[in-house]
C-alpha positions, 0 to 999 in steps of 0.5 A, a space after each residue: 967802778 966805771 960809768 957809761 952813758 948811752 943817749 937814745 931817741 925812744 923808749 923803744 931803744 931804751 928797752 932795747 939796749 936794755 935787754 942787750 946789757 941785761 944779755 950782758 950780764 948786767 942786773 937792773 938797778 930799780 931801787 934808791 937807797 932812802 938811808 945807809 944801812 951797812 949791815 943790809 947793803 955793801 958795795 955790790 948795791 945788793 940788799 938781802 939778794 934781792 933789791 939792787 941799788 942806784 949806784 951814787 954816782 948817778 943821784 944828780 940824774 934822778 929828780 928829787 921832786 915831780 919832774 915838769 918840763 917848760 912853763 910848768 907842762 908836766 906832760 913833756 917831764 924830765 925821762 929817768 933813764 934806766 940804770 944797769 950794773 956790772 961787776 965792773 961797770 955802771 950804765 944808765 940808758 937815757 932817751 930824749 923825746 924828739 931830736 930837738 930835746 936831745 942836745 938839751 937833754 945832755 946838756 942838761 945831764 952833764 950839767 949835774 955829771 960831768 963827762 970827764 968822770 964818765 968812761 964812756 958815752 954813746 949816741 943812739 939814733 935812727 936813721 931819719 926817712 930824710 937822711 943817710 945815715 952819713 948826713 945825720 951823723 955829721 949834724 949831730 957830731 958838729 951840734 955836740 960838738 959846737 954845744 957840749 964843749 966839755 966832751 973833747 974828742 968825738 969820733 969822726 965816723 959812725 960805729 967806731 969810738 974815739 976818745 978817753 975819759 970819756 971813749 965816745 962812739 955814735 951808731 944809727 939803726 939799724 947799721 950805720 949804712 941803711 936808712 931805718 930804724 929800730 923797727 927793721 932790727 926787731 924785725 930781723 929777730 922776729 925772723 928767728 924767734 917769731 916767724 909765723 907771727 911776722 908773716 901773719 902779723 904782715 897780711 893786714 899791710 898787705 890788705 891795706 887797699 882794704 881798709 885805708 880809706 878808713 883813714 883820715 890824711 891826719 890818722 894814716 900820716 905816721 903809717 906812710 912814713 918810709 918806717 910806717 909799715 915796719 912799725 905797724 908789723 912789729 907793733 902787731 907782733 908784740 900786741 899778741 904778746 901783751 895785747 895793749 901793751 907798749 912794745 917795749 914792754 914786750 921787748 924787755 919780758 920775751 924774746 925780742 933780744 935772746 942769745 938767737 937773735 943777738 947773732 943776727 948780721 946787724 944785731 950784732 953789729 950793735 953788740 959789737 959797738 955796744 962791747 967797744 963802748 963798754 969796753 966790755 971784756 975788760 970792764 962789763 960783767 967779767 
């Protein structure tokens, strides 16, 4: 068996990445095994065809007691990623709330995993209103670089890997090229699956002269943002699937991410990176 690890910025990308690999192939792992019970488990991690559990290899990742972070603050807990399973090929998904946590958080993770027992690790990030994608991707190769000296080797662009135990590769939503974010992808597949709710769902933007003012500066300030109005629109989109929901929710139960959609220009550039990261017709669900 081989180990991949995906870092990302968002909850939103976990699910996202998560769908792409559930599209894979690969099953969920949900479950921790308690005790070893070899008549009812085997090395598939499969108990009585229902239950898939959490490969060994990841335990160290997986908080024993109530995660909290600094000074006690339990708000601002460790996140558990979510854990994949191929035939040949174990994932685990992992976001970081904030960018200041990011190198913190792998940090802390290859602490209790060493990278060189990993196949593979990739970094999945937006790119932020204020800088190309280019210019986000060098500050994160060098502060990796300079704070994660047990990764040897990185790759010196975006959407390529580089490297062997571990292969590493970074890629920035939504193509390496365009400042964006995830939310210009999910609406790239709305266009194939969810069309006349994306165009409804975009009439409030387009009447925003109509209830804006309604805004405090504090309560318009995330809409004004250069991602603002995408967010707001896929936002919506997913609402009328599970009203009050997350949207990630809606990402990892519908049709977010489908055989459709996987085909669209830059989603499946994402996929692309994703297969080369996993090295996925030799090691996926094959």
């Amino acid at each position: 068996m081989r180990y991949s690890f995906i870092a990302t910025e968002g909850i939103q990308d976990v699910a996202f990445i998560s769908k792409i690999l559930k599209n894979l192939g690969f099953s969920r792992e949900r479950y921790k095994k308690r005790f070893i019970d070899s008549q009812n488990s085997d090395d598939s991690g499969i108990q009585s065809g229902k239950r898939i559990f959490l490969n060994e290899f990841w335990y160290g990742l997986v908080p024993t007691s109530f995660p909290v972070g600094e000074n006690g603050y339990f708000i601002e807990g460790v996140p558990l990623p979510w854990f994949w399973r191929g035939e040949q090929m174990c994932v685990a998904v992992q976001h970081f709330t904030g960018i200041s946590n990011f190198i913190a958080g792998l940090q802390d993770n290859f602490e209790k995993i060493s990278p060189a027992d990993l196949f593979s690790i990739g970094f999945v990030l937006d790119a932020d209103e204020n800088e190309q994608p280019s210019e986000r991707f060098e500050k994160f190769r060098q502060a990796i670089k300079e704070s994660i000296p047990d990764i040897p080797i990185l790759p010196d662009r975006l959407g390529v890997t580089a490297g062997e135990t571990p292969k590493t590769g970074f890629y920035i939503f939504p193509d390496n090229v365009s400042v964006g974010t995830l939310e210009d992808l999910l609406l790239d597949c709305a266009d194939v699956v969810y069309p006349n709710i994306k165009r409804h769902a975009g009439n409030i933007i387009e009447k925003e002269n109509e209830w804006l003012h309604d805004l405090n500066p504090k309560e318009k300030k995330e809409y004004q943002k250069d991602a603002g109005k995408n967010k707001l629109t896929v936002a919506n989109i997913s609402s009328i699937m599970k009203p009050g929901r997350a949207v990630q929710n809606t990402i990892e139960d519908f049709r977010w991410v489908c055989n459709e959609t996987m085909s669209t220009v830059r989603v499946q550039g994402f996929v692309g990176f994703l297969e080369e990261l996993l090295d996925y017709n030799n090691y996926g669900n094959q």
